[in-house]
C-alpha positions as CSV (number, residue, x, y, z in Angstrom):
1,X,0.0,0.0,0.0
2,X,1.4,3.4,-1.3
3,X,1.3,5.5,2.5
4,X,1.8,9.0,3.1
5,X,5.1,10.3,3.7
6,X,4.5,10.4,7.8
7,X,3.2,6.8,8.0
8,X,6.0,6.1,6.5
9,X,8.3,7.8,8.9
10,X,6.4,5.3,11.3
11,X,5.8,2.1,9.9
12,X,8.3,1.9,7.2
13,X,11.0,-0.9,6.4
14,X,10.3,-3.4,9.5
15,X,7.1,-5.6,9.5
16,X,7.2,-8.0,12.1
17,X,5.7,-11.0,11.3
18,X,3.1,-13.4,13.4
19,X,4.9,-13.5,17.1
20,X,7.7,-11.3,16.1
21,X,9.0,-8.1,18.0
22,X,6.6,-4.9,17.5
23,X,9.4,-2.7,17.7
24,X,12.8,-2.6,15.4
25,X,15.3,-5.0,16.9
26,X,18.8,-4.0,17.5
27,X,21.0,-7.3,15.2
28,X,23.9,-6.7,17.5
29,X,26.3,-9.5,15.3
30,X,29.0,-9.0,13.2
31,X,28.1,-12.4,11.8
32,X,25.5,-15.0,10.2
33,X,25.0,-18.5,10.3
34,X,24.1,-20.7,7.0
35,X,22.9,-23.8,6.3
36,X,24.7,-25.1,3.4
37,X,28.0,-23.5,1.6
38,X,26.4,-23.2,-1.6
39,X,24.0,-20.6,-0.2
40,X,27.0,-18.7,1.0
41,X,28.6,-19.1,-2.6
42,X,25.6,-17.4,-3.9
43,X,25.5,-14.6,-1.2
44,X,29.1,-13.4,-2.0
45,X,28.0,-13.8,-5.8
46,X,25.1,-11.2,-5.1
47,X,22.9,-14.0,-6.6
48,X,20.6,-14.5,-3.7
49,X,19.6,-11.7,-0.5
50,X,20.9,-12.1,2.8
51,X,23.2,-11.0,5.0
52,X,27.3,-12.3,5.2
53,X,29.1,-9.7,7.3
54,X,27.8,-6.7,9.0
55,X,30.7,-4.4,7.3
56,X,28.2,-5.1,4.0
57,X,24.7,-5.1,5.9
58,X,23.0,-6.1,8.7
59,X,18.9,-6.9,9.6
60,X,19.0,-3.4,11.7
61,X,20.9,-1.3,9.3
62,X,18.9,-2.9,6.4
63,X,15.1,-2.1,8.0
64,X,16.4,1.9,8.5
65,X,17.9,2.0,4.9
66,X,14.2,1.2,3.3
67,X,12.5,3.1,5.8
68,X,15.2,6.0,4.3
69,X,14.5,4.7,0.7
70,X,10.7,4.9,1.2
71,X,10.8,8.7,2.3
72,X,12.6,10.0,-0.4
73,X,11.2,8.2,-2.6
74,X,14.2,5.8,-4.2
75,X,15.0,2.4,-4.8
76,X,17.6,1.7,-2.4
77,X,19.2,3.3,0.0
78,X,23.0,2.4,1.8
79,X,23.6,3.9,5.8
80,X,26.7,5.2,6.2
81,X,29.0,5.9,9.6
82,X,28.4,9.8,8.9
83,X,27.2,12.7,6.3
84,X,30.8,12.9,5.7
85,X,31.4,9.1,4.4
86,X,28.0,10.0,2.4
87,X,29.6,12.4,0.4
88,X,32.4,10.5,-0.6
89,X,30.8,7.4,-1.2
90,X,28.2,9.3,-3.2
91,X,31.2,10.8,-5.5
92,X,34.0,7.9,-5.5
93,X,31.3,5.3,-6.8
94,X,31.6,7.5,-10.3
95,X,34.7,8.9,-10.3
96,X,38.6,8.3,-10.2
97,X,41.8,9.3,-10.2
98,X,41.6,12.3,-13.9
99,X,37.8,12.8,-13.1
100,X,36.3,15.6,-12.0
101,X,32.7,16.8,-10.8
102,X,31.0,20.2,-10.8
103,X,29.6,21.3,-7.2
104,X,27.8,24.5,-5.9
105,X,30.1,26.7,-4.0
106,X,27.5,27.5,-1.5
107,X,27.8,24.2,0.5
108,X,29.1,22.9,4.0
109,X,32.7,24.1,5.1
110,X,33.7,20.0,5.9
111,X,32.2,19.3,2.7
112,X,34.4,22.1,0.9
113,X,37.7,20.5,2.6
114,X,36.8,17.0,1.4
115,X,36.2,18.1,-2.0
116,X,38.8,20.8,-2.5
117,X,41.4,19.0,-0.3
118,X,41.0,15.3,0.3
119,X,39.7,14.2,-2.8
120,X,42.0,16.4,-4.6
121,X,44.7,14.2,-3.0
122,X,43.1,11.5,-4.8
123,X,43.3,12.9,-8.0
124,X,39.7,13.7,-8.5
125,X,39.1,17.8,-9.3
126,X,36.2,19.5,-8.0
127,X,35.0,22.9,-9.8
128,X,33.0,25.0,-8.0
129,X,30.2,27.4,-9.3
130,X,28.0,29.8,-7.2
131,X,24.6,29.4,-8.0
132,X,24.4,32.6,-8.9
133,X,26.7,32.0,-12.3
134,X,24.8,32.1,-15.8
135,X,24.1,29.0,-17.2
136,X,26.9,29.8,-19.3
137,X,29.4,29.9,-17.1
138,X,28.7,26.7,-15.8
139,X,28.6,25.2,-18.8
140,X,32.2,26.1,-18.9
141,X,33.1,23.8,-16.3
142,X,31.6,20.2,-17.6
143,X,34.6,18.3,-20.6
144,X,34.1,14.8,-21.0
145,X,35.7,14.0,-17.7
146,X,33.2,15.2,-15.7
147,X,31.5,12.8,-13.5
148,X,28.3,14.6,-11.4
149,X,27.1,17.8,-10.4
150,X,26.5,18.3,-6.6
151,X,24.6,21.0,-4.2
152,X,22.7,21.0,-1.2
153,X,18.9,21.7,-1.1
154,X,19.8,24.4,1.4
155,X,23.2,25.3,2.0
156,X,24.8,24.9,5.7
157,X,25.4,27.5,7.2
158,X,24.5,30.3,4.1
159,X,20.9,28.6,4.0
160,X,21.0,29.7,0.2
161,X,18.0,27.7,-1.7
162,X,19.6,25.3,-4.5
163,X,17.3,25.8,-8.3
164,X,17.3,22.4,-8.0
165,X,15.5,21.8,-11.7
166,X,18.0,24.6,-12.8
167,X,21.1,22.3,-11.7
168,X,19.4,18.9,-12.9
169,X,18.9,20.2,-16.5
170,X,22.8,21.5,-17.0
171,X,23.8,18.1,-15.3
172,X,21.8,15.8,-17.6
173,X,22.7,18.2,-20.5
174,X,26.4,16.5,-19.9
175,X,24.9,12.9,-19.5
176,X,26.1,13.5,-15.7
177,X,23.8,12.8,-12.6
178,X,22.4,15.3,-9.8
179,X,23.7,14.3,-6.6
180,X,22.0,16.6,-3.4
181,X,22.7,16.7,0.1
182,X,18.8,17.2,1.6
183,X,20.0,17.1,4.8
184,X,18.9,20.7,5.9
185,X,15.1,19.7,4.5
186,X,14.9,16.5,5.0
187,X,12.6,14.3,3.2
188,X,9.7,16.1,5.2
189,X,9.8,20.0,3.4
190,X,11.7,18.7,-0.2
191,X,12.2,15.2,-1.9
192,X,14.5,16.5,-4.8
193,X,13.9,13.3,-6.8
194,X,11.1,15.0,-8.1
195,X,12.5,18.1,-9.1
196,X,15.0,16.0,-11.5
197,X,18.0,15.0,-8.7
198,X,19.4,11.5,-9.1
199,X,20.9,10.9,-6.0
200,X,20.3,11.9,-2.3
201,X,22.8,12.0,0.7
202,X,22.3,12.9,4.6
203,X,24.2,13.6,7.2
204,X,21.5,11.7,9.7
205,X,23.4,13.3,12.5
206,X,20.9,16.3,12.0
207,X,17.0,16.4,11.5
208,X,16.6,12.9,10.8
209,X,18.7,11.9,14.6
210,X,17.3,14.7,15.8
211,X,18.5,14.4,19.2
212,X,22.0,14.4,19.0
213,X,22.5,10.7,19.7
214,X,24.4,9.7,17.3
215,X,26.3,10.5,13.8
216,X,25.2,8.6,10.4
217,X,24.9,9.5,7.0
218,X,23.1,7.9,4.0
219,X,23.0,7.3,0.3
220,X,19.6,7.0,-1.6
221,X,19.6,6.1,-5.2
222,X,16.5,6.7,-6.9
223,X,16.8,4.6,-9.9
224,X,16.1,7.2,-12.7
225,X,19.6,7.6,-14.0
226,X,20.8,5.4,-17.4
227,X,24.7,4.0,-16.6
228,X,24.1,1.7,-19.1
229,X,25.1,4.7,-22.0
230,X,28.6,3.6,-21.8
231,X,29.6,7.3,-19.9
232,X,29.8,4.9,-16.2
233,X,32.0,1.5,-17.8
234,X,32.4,0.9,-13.5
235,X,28.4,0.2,-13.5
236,X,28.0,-1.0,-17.0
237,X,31.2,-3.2,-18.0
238,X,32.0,-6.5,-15.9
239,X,33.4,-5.7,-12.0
240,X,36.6,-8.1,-12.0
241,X,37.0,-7.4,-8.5
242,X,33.7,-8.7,-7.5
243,X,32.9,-11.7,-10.2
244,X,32.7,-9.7,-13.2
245,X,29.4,-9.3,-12.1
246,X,27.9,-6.0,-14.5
247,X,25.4,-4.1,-12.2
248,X,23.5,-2.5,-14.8
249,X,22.6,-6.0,-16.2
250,X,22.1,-7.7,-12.9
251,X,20.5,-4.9,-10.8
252,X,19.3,-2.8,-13.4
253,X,17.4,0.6,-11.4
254,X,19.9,-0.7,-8.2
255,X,22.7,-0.6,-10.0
256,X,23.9,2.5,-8.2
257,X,23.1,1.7,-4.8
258,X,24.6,-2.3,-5.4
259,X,27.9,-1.3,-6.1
260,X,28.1,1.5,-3.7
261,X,27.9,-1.6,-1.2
262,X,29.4,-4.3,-2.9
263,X,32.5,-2.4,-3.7
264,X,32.8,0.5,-1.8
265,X,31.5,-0.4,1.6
266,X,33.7,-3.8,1.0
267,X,36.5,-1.9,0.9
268,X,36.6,0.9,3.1
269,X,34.4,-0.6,5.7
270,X,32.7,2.8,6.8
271,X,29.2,1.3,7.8
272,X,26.9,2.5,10.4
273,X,26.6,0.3,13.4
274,X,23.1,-1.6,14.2
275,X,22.7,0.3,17.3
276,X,23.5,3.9,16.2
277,X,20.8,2.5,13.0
278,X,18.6,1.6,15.9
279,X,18.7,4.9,17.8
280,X,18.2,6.6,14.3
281,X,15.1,4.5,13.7
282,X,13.4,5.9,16.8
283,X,14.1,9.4,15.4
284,X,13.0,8.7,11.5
285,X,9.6,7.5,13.7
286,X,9.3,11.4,15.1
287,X,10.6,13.4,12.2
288,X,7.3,14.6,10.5
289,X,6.4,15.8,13.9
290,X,9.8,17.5,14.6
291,X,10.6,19.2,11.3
292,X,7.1,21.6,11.7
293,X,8.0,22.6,15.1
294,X,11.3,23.4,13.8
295,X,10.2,25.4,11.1
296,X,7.5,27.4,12.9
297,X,9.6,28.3,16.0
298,X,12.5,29.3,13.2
299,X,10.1,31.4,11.3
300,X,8.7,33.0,14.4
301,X,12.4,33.6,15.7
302,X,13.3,35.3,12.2
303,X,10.4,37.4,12.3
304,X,11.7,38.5,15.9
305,X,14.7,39.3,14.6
306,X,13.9,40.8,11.2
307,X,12.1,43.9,13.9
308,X,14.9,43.9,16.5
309,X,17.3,47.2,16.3
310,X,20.5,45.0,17.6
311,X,20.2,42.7,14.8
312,X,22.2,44.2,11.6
313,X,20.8,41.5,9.4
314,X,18.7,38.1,8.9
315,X,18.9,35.2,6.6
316,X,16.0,32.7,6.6
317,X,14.4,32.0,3.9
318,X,11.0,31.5,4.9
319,X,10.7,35.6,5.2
320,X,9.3,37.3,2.3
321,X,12.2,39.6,2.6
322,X,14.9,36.9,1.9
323,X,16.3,36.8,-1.6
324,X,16.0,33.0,-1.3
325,X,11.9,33.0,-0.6
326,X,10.5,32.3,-4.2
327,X,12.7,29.3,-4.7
328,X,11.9,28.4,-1.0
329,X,8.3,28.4,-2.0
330,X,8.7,26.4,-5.1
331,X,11.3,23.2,-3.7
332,X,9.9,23.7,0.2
333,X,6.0,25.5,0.2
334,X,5.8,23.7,3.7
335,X,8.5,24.6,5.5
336,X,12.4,25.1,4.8
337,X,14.4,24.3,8.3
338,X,15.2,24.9,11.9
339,X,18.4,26.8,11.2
340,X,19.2,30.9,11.1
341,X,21.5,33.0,10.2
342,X,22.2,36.6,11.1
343,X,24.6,39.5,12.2
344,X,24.8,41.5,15.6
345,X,25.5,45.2,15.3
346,X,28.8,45.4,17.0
347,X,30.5,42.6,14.4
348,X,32.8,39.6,15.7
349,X,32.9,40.8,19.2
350,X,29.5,41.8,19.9
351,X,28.6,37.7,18.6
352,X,30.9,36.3,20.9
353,X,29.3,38.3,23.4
354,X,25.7,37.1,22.7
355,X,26.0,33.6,22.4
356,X,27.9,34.3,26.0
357,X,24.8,35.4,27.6
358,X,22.6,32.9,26.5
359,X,21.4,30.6,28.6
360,X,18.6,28.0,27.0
361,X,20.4,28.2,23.6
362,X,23.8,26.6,24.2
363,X,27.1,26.9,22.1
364,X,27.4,23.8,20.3
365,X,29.1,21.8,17.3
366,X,26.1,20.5,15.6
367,X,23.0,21.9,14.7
368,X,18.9,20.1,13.8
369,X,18.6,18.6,17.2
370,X,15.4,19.3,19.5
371,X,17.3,21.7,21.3
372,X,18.5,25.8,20.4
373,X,21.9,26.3,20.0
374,X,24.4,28.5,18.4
375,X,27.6,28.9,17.0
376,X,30.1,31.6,15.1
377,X,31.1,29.4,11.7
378,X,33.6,31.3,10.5
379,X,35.9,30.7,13.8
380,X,34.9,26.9,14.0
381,X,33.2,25.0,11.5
382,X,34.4,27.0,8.5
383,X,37.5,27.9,10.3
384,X,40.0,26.2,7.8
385,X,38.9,28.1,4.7
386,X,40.2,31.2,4.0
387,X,39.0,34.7,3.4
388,X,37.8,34.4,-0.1
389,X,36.7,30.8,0.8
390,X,34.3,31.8,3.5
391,X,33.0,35.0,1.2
392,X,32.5,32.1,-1.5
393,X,30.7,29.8,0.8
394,X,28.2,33.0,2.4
395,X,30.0,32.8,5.6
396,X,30.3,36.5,7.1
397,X,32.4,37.2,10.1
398,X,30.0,38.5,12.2
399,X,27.4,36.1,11.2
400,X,25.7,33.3,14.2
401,X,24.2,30.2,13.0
402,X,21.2,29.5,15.5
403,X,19.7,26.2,15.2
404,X,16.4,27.1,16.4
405,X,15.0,23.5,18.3
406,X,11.7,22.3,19.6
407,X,11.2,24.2,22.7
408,X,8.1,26.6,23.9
409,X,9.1,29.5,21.3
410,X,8.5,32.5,23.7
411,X,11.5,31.0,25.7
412,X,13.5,31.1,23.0
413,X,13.3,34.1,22.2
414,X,12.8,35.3,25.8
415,X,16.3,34.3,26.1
416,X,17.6,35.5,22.6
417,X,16.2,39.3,24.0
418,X,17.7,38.4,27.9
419,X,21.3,38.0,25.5
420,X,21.0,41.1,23.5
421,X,20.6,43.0,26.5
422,X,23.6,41.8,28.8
423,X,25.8,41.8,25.8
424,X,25.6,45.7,25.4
């Protein structure tokens, strides 16, 4: 039965059957017992589906990836040990060592290191483009080497709003796929899959956790892309490192999301463990719920401070004033995210100074959890890029990231007005 997208975030990828646990169990095994060695044969052949070491999958893991799936609206879907791993797994199962890929420059500051830095290392170019290029200049960065095109739906911490059918055409006009980070949205306010995107990652640290528990990422493939054109040989020409099995032949829509496992995972062994998979599980069950308080409390907290005279600026783009709010309206009509951005009158100093005086929101490392909290990017998280990097990126000096959370709103801003006034 086709259920709505908040049944789903219930019910979803586990169904017990007759005398079976009601509730998700946690598969706490690194290992699997079989009954004969041929059935074994055929599990490390892919020919048959089970479970042969919990590096590759596990009955946990596997219930939260198709819960994952389901929500976005994909065919498969691969857990990860963080957003991070996502990213990389997302890239590396297309590309190597003379590739390159196209990404928005508005995007996470880890996410700029790994791209501009790590996977540089590894011979594979990124070549960044502000969304706010012509199509033409864009257009200048694709050659027949070119792999993907990445973004995220809404950027962290610039919160600028991705033209997600924008992106998708100039990918596909190069044969390349649209890979987007929805981690900001979630599945709740934007399934980009129907805008034209191709692939989906997550850092399920944020919304989908949503209480700070523990740090995942995920993959979701959602089966609309043709490898079989000869551009992907790695997906559509025999894998001698795995059988010569060809995963466009034997998985066909999966093709993606198999080898991602089968080779990737194999190798670098960064899988999410069944009971961080578990703890994420009871999260998915609550996120519907979650994401609409987040969004209202942010939008009433933006509208707070779009009228307070301390504040020098606001970025959310839920307000009518924001630059951002038409394609907010089209790609999130619901709801965008939990997460602010904006500038105290006074610059660096006076920021430090507020986030001192509060006293519900806390100073913390993370952001999309059910409680407020704040941080200055540009001296932490986006720390290690430099001047032009952090202009590039929408990353002010003076600017606070406030992840607004789930708590009575008047308290939140109660305290947000308490800070203001002792920072003077």
């Amino acid at each position: 039965m086709d259920y709505k997208i908040e049944t789903n975030c219930v019910q979803a990828g586990y169904e017990p059957k007759n005398g079976e646990p009601r509730v998700l169990p946690i598969y706490q095994s690194t290992t699997y017992k079989y009954d004969s060695a041929q059935y074994l044969g055929d599990l490390f052949d892919l020919k048959v589906e089970g479970h042969m070491y919990t590096r590759l999958s596990n009955p946990t893991i596997e219930c939260v990836e198709k819960k994952i799936a389901a929500l976005e609206g994909g065919v498969g879907a691969l857990c990860l040990s963080s957003g991070q791993a996502a990213n990389l797994f997302a890239l590396l199962n297309i590309a190597q060592s003379g590739d390159n890929f196209v990404s928005a420059s508005e995007i996470y500051g880890g996410t700029v290191n790994l791209f501009a830095v790590t996977m540089k290392k590894m011979g594979i170019e990124v070549r960044f483009a502000s969304p706010k290029d012509s199509d033409e200049e864009i257009e200048k960065l694709f050659d027949e080497r070119t792999r993907a095109v990445f973004g995220e739906t809404v950027s962290n911490p610039a919160l600028d709003v991705l033209d997600i059918e924008r992106f998708a055409r100039l990918a596909h006009s190069h044969g390349v796929p649209l890979i987007i980070d929805n981690t900001f949205a979630t599945p709740i306010n934007c399934r980009p899959f129907e805008f034209g995107a191709d692939i989906v990652t997550h850092s399920t640290t944020k919304y989908m956790d949503g209480h700070a528990t523990c740090v995942g990422g995920a993959i979701v493939d959602s089966g609309n892309f043709d490898w079989a054109g000869g551009k992907y040989p790695e997906l559509s020409e025999p894998d001698e490192s795995y059988h010569g099995v060809t995963y466009t032949k034997e998985f066909g829509k999966a093709a993606y999301i198999v080898k991602a496992r089968a080779q990737l995972m194999r190798d670098l062994g960064s899988q999410m463990s069944p009971i961080a998979a578990f703890i994420l599980n009871l999260g998915l069950e609550t996120l519907h719920l979650r994401v609409e308080r987040h969004c209202e409390n942010a939008m009433k907290v933006a509208k707070f401070l779009e009228d307070c005279d301390d504040i020098s600026w606001v970025n959310y783009p839920g307000l009518a004033s924001s630059p951002q709010y038409e394609l907010a309206k089209k790609y999130m009509p619901h709801g965008i995210c939990g997460v602010i951005s904006f500038g105290i009158k006074g610059g660096k100093e006076a920021a430090v100074k507020f986030m001192e005086s509060l006293k519900l929101a806390q100073m913390v490392v993370h952001v999309a959890d059910a409680r407020t909290s704040v941080l200055h990017p540009a001296s932490t998280t986006h720390r290690q890029l430099s001047d032009e990097q952090l202009i590039s990126c929408g990353v002010p000096a003076d600017m606070i990231r406030m992840s607004v959370g789930i708590e009575n709103c008047d308290d939140i801003i109660g305290d947000i007005q308490q800070a203001l006034f002792n920072a003077k």
